[in-house]
N, CA, C and O of each residue as an XYZ file, in Angstrom:
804
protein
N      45.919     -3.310     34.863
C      44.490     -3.207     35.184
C      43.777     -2.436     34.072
O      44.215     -1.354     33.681
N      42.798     -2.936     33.623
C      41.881     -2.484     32.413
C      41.249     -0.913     33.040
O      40.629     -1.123     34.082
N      41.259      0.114     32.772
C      40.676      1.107     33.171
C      39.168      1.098     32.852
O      38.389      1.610     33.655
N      38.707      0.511     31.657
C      37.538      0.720     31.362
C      36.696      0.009     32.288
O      35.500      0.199     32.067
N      36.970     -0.805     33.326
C      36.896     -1.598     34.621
C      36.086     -0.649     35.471
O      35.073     -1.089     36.014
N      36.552      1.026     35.690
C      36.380      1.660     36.794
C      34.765      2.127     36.363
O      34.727      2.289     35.144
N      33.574      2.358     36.938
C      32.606      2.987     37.494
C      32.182      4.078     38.285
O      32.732      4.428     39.329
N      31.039      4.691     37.691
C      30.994      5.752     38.118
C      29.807      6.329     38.832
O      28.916      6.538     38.009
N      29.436      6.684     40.110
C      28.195      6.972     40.559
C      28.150      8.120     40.961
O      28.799      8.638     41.870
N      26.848      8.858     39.834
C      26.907     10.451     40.138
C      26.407     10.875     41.485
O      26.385     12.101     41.591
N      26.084     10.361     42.322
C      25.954     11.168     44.035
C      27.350     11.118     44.346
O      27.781     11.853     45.234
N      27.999     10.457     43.816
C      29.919     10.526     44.497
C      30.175     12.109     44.394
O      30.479     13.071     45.099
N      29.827     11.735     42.930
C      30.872     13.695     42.754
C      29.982     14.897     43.293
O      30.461     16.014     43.097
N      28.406     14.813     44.126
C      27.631     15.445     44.364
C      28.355     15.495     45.958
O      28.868     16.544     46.348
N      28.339     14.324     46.774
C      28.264     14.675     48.096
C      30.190     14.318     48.560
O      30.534     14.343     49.742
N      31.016     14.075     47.636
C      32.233     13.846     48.263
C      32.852     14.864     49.151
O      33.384     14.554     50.216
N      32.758     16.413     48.586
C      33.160     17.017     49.091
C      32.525     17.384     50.855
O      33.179     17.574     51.881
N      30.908     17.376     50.621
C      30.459     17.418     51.725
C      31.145     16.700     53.045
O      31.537     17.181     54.108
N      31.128     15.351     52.539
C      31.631     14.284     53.293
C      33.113     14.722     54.030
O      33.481     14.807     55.201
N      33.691     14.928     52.843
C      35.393     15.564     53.113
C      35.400     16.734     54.436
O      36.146     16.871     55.406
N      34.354     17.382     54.016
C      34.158     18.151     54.873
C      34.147     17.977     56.902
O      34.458     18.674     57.868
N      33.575     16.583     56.633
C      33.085     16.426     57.595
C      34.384     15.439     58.442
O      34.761     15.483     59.613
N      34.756     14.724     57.482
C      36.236     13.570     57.986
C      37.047     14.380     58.340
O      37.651     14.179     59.393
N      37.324     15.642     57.498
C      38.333     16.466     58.072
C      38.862     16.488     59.516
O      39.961     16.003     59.788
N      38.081     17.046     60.424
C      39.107     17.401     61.797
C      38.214     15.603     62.630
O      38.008     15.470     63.837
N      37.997     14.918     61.945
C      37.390     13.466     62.566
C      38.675     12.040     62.395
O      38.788     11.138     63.226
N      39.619     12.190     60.966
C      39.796     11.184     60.742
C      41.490     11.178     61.320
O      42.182     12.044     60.785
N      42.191     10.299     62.335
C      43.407     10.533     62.374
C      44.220     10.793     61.265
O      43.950     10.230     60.204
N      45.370     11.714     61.358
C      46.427     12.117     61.124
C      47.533     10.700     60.379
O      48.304     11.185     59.550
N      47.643      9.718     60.481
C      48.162      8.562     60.102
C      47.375      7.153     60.637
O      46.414      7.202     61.404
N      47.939      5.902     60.108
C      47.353      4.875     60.266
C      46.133      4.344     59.164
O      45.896      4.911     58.097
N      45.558      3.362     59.576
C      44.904      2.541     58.412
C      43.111      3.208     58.554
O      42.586      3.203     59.667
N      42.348      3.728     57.351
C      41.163      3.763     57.472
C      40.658      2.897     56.508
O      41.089      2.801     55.359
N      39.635      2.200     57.048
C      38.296      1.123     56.843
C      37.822      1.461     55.699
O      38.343      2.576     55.710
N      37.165      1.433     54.528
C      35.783      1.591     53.863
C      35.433      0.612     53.753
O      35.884     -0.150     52.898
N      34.337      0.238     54.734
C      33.368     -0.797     54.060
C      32.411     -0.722     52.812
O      31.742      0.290     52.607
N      32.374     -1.562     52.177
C      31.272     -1.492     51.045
C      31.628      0.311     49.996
O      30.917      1.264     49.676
N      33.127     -0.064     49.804
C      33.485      0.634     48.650
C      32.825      1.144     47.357
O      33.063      2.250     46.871
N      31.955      0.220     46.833
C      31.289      0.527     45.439
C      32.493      0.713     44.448
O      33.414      0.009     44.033
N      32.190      1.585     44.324
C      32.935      1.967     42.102
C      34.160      2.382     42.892
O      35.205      2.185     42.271
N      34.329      2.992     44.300
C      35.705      3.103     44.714
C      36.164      4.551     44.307
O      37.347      4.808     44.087
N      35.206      5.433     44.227
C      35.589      7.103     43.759
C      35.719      8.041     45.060
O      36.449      9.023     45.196
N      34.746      7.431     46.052
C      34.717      8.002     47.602
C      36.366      7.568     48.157
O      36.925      8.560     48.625
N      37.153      6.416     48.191
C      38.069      6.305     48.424
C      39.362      7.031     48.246
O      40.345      7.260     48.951
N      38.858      7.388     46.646
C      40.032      7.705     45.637
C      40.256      9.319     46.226
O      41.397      9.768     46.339
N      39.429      9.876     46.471
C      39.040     11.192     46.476
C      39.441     11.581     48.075
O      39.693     12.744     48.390
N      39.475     10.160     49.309
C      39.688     10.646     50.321
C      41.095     10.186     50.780
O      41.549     10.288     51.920
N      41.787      9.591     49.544
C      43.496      9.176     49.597
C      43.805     10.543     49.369
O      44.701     10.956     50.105
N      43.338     11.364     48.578
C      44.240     12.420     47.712
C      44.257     13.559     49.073
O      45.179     14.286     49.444
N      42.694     13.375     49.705
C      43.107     14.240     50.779
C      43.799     14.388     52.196
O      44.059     15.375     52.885
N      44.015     12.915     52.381
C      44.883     12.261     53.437
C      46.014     11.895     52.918
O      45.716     10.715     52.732
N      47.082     11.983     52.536
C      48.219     11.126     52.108
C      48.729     10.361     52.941
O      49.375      9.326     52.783
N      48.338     11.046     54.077
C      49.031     10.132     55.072
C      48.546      8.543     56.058
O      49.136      7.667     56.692
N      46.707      8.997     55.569
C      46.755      7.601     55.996
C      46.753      6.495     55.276
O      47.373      6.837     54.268
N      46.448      5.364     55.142
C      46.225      4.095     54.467
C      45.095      3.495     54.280
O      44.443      2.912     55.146
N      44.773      3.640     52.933
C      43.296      3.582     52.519
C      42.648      2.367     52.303
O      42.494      2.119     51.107
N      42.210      1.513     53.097
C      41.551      0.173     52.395
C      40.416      0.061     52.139
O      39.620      0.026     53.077
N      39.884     -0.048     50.609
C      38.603     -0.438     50.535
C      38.525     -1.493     50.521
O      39.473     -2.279     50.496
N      37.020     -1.840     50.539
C      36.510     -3.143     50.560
C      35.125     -3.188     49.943
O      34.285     -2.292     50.026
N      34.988     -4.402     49.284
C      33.526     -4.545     48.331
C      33.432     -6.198     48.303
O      34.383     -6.904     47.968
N      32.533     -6.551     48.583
C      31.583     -7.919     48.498
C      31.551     -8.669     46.898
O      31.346     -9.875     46.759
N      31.798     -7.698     45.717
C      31.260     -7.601     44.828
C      32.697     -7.551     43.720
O      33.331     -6.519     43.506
N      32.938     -8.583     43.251
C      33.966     -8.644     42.204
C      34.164     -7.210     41.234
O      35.306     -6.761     41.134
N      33.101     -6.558     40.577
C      32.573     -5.630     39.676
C      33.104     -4.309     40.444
O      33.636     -3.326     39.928
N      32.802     -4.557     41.911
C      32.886     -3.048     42.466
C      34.469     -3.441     42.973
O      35.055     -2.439     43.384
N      35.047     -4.329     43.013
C      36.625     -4.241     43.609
C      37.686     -4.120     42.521
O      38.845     -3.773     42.751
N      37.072     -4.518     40.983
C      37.988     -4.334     39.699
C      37.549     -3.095     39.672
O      38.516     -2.439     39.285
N      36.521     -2.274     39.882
C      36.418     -0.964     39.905
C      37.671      0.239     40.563
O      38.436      1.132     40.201
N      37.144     -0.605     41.916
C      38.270      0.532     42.636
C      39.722      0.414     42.817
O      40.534      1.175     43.343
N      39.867     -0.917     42.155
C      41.354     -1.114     41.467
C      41.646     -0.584     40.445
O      42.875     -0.568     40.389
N      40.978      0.124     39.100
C      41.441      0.302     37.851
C      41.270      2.222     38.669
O      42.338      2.835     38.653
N      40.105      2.962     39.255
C      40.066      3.777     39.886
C      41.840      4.538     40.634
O      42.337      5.661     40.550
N      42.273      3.333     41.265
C      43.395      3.278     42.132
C      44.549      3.227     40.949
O      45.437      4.072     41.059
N      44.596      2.637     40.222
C      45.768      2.965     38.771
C      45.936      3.714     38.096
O      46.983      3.863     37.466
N      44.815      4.506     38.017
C      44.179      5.945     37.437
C      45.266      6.813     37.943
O      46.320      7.335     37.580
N      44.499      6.708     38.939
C      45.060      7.931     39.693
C      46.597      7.952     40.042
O      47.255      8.987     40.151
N      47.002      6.884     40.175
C      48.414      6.700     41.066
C      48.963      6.639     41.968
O      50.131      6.752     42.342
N      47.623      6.355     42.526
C      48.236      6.586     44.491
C      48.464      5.438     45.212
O      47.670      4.498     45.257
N      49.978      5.503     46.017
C      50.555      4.358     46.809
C      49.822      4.560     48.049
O      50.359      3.983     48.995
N      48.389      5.424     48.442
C      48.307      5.316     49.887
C      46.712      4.367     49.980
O      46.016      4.070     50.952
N      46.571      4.114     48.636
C      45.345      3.076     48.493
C      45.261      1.620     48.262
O      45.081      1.191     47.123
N      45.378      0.856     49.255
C      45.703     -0.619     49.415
C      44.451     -1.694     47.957
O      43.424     -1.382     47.355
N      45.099     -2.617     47.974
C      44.310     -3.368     47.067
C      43.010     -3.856     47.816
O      43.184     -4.293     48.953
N      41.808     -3.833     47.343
C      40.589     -4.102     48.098
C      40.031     -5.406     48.184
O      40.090     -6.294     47.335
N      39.431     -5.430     49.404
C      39.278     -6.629     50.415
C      37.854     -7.333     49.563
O      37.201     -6.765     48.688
N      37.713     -8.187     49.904
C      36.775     -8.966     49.497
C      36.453     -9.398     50.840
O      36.926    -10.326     51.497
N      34.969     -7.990     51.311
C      34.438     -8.183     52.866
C      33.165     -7.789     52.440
O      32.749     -6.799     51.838
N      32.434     -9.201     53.078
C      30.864     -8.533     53.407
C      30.405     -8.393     55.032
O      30.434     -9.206     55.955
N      29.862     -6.635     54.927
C      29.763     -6.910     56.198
C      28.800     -7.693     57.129
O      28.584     -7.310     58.279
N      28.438     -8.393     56.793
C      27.537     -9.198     57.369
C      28.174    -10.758     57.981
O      27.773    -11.479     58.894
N      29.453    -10.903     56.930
C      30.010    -11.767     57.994
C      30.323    -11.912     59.162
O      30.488    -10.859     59.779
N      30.514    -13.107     59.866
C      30.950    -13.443     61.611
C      32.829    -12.232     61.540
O      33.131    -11.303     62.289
N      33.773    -12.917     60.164
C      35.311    -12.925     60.819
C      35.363    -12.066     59.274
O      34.778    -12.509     58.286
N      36.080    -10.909     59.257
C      36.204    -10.253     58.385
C      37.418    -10.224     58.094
O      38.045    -10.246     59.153
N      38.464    -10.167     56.757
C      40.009    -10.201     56.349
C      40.670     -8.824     56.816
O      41.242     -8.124     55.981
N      40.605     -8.523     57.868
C      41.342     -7.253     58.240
C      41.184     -7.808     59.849
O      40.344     -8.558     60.346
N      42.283     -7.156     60.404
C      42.211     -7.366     61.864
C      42.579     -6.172     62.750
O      42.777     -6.375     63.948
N      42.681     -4.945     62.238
C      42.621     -3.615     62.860
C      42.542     -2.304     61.518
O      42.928     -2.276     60.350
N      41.849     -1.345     62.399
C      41.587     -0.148     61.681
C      41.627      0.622     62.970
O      41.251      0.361     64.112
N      42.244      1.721     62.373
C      42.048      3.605     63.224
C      41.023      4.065     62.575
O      40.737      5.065     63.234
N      40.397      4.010     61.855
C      38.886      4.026     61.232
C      38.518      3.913     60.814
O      39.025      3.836     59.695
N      37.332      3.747     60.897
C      35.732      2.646     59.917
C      34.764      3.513     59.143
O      33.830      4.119     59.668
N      35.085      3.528     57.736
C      33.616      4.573     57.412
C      32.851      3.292     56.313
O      33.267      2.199     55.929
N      31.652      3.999     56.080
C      30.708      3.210     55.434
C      29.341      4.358     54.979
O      28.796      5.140     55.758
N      29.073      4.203     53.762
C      28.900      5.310     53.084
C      27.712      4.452     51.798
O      27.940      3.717     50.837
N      26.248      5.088     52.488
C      25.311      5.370     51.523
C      25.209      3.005     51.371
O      25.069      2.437     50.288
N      25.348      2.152     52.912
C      25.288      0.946     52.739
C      24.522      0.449     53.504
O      24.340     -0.766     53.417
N      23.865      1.167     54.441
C      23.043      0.132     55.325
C      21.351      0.396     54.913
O      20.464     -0.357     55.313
N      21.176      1.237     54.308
C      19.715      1.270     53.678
C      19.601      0.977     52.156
O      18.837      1.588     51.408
N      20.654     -0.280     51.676
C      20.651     -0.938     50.489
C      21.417     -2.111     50.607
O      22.422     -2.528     50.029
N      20.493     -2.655     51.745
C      21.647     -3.541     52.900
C      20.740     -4.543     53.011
O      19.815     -4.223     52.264
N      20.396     -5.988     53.738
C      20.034     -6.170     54.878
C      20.193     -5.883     55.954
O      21.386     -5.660     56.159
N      19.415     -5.725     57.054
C      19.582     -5.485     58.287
C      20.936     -6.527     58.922
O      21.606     -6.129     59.876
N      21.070     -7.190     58.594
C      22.271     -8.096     58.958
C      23.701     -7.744     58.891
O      24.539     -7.981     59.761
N      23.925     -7.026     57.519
C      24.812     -6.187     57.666
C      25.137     -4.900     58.390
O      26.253     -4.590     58.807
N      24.240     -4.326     58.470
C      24.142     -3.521     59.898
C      24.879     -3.580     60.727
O      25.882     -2.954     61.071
N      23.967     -4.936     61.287
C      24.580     -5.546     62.256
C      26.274     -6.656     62.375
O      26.758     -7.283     63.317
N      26.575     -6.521     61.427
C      27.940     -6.807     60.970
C      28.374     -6.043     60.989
O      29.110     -5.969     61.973
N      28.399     -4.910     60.142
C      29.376     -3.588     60.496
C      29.346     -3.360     61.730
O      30.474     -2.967     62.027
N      28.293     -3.394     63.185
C      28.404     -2.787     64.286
C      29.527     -3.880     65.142
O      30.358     -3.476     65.955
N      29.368     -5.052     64.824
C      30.447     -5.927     65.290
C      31.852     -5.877     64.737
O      32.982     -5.967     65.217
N      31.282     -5.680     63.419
C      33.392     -5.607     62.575
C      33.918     -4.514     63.161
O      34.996     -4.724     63.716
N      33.304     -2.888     63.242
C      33.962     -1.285     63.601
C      34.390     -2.294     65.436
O      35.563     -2.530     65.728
N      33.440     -2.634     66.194
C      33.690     -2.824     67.578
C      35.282     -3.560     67.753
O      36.247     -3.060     68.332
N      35.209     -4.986     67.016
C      36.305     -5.375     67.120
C      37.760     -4.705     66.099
O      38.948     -4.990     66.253
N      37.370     -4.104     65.445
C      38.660     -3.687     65.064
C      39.155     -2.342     65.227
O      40.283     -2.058     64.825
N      38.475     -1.565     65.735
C      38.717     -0.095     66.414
C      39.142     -0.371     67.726
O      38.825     -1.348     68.405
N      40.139      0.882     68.138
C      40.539      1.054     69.681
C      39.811      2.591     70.319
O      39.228      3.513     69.749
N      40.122      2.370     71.564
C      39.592      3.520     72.385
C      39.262      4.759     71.551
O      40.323      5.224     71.133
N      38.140      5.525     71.117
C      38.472      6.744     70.819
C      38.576      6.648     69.107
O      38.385      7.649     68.415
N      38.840      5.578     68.638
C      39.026      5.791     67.363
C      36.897      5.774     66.454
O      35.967      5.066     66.840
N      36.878      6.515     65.620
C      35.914      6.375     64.774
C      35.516      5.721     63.789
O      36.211      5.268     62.879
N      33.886      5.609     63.986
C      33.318      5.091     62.813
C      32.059      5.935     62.291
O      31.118      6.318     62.987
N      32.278      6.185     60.648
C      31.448      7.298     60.209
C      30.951      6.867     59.343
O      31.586      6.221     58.509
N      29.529      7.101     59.242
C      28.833      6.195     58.506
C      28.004      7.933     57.538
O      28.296      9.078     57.883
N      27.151      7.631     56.536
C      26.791      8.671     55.588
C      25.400      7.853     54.962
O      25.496      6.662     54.667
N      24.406      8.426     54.829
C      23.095      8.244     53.976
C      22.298      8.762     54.461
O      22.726      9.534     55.318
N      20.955      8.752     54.336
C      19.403      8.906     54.927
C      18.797      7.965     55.631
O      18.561      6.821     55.242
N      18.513      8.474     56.776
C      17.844      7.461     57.859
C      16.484      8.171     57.988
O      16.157      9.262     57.519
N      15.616      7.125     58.886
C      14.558      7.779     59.839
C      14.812      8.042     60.924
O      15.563      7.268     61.517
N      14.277      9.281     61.656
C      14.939      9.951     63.068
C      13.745     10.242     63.763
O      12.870     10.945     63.258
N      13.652      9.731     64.922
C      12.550     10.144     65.964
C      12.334     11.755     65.923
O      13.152     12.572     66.347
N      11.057     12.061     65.320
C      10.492     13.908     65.671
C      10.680     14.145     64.521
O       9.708     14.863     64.285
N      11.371     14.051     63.367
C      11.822     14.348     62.228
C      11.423     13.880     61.036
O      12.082     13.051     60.409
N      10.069     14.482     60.538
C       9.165     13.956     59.404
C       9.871     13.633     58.176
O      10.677     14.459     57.747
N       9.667     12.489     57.522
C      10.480     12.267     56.286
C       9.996     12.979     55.463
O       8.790     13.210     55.370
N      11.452     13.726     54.275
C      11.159     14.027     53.378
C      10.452     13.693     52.376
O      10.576     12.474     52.259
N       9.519     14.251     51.282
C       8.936     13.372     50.873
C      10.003     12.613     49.537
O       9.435     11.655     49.013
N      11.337     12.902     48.989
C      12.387     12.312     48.351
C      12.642     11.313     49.185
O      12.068     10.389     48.609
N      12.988     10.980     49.896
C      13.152      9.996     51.143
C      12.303      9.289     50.977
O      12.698      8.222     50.506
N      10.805      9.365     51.204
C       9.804      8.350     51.702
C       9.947      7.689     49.665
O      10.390      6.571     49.399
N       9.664      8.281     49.020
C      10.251      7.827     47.464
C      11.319      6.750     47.562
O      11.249      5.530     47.712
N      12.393      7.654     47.420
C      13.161      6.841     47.908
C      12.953      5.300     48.215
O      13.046      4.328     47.465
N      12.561      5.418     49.906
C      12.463      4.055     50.745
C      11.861      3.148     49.999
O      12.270      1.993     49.879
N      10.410      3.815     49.210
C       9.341      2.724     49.024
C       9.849      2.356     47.742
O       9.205      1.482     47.160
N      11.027      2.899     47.067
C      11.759      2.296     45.470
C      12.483      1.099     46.107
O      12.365     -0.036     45.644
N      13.340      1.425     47.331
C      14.141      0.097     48.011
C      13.672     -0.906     48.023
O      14.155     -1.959     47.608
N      12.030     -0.611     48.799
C      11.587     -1.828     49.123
C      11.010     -2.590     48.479
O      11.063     -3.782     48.784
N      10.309     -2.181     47.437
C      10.223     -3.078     46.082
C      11.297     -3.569     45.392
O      11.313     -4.658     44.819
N      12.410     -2.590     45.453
C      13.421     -3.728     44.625
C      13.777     -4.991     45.656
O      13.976     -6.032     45.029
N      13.862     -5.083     46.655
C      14.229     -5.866     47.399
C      13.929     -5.698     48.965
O      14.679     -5.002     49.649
N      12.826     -6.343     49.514
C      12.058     -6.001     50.909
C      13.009     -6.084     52.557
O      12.586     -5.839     53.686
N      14.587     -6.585     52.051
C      15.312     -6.530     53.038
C      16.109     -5.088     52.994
O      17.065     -4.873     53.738
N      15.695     -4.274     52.193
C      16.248     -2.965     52.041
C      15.259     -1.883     52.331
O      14.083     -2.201     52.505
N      15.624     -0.649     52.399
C      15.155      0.379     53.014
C      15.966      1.116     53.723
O      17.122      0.732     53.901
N      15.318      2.806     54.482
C      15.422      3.494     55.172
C      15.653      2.926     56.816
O      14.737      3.072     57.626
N      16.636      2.433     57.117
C      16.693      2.614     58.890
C      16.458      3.609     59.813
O      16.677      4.779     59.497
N      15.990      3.283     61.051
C      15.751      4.170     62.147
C      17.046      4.569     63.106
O      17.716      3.717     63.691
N      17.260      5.807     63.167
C      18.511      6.189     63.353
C      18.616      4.777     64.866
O      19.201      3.694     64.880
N      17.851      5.403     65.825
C      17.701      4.789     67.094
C      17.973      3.711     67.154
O      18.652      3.436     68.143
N      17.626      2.508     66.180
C      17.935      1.317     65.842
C      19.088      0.912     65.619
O      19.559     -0.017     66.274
N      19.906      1.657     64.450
C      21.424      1.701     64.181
C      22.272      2.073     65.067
O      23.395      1.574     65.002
N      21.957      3.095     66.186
C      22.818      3.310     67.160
C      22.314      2.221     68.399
O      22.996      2.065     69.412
N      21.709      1.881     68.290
C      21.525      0.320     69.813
C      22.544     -0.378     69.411
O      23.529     -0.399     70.149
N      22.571     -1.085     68.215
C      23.387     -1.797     67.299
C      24.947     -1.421     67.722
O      25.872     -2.145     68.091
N      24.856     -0.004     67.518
C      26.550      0.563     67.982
C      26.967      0.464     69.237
O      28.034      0.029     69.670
N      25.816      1.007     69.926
C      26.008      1.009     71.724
C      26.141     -0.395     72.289
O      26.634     -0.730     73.366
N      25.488     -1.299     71.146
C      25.894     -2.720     71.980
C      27.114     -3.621     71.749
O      27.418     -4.616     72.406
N      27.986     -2.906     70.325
C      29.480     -3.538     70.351
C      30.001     -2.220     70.347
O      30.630     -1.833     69.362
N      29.766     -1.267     71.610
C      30.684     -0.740     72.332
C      31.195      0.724     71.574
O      32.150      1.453     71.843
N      30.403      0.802     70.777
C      30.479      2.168     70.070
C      29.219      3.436     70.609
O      28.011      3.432     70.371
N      30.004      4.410     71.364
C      29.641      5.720     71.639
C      28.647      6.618     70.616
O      29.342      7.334     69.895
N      27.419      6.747     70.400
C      27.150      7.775     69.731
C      27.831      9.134     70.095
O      28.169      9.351     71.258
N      27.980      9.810     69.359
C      28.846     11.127     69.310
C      28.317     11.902     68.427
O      28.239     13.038     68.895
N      27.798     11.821     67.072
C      27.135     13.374     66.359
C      26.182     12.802     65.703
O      26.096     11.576     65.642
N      25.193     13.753     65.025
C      24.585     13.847     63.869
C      24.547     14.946     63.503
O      24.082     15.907     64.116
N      25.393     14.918     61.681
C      25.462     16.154     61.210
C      24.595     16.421     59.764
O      24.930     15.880     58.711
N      23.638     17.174     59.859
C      22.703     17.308     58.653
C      23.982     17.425     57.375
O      25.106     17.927     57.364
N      23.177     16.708     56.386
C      24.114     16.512     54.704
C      23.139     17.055     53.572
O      21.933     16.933     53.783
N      23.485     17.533     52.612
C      22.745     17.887     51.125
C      21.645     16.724     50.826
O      21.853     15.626     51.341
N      20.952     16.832     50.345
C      19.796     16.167     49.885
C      19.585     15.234     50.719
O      20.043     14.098     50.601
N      18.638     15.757     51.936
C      18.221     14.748     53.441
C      19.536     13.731     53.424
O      19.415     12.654     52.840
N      20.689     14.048     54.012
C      21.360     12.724     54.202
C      21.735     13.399     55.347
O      21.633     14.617     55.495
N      22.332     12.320     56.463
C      23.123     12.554     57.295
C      24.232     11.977     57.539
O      24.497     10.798     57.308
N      25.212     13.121     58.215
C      26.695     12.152     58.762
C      26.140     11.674     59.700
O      25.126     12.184     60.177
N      26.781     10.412     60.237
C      26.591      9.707     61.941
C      27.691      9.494     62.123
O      28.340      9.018     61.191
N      28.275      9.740     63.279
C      29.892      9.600     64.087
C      29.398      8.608     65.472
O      28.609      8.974     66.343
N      30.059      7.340     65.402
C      30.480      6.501     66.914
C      31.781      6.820     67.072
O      32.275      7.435     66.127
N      32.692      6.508     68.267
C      33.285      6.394     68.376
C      33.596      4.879     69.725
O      32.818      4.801     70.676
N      34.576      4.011     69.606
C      34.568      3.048     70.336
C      35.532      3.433     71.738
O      36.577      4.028     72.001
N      34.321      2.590     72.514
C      34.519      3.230     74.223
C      36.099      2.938     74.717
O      36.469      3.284     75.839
């Protein structure tokens, strides 16, 4: 694998640790965890080294971002990071058929809404009782005035592309509550982001 392949996005090395922070006492102890919509594949790399024990699969839509987190994954050397899926979540039937958990990180407000709603169907069917899905970015939240980096932000999305933007938390969790995923937290993150935790009923 060509290393010069791998990519690099500076909010990775800004909020990984945060994040880490937060998977910590959330993510089982063994078994297979999810990343949907991998990117450059540095969030992965970074959360193999701190789990050894579970089994890391990313996944990316995007040829560019899966030779990424393959040359990423050679780098480093780690046998607990599987070769990555070629999944968009917006499809009906996705190439995986179980996970102990689903994260997805900084993808549904550079998304269509469709994928959204794909991820809320893919985490439903491939999670069991109790197991999690943790999702990471900036939303809009009922009572909770947007920052004005945020409202920036949004209105850069939506010119690059009008199916993108800032989601309403409330919205994303109907989505969850209706393939059977529990809201369970919201945990404030560095530069207006938030964690969101479901867990499936």
């Amino acid at each position: 694998m060509d290393q010069d392949a791998r990519r690099s996005a500076p909010a990775t090395q800004r909020n990984r640790d945060p994040i880490l922070d937060v998977l910590r006492p959330l993510l089982p102890e063994t078994g297979i965890a999810l990343e949907v919509a991998s990117g450059t594949g540095e969030h992965v790399i970074h959360f193999a080294r701190a789990f050894p024990f579970l089994r890391w699969q990313p996944s990316d839509p995007t040829p560019d971002a899966r030779a990424s987190i393959a040359a990423w994954t050679e780098a480093n050397g780690l046998m607990n990071v599987l070769s990555p899926l070629d999944l968009d979540a917006a499809a009906e039937a996705w190439p995986i058929a179980r996970a102990d958990a689903v994260l997805c990180i900084n993808m549904i407000h550079i998304s269509p809404w469709e994928a959204t709603e794909g991820l809320m169907r893919g985490a439903g069917r491939l999670l069991s009782a109790g197991q999690p899905l943790y999702l990471y970015g900036p939303y809009r939240r009922a009572g909770h005035p947007l920052a004005p980096s945020n409202a920036a932000f949004d209105a850069d999305l939506k010119h690059r592309d009008p199916r993108w933007g800032l989601r309403e938390l409330d919205d994303v969790t109907a989505l969850a509550e209706a393939a059977g995923l529990a809201f369970e937290a919201v945990i404030e993150m560095p530069a207006n982001n938030l964690s969101v935790i479901y867990r499936k009923r």
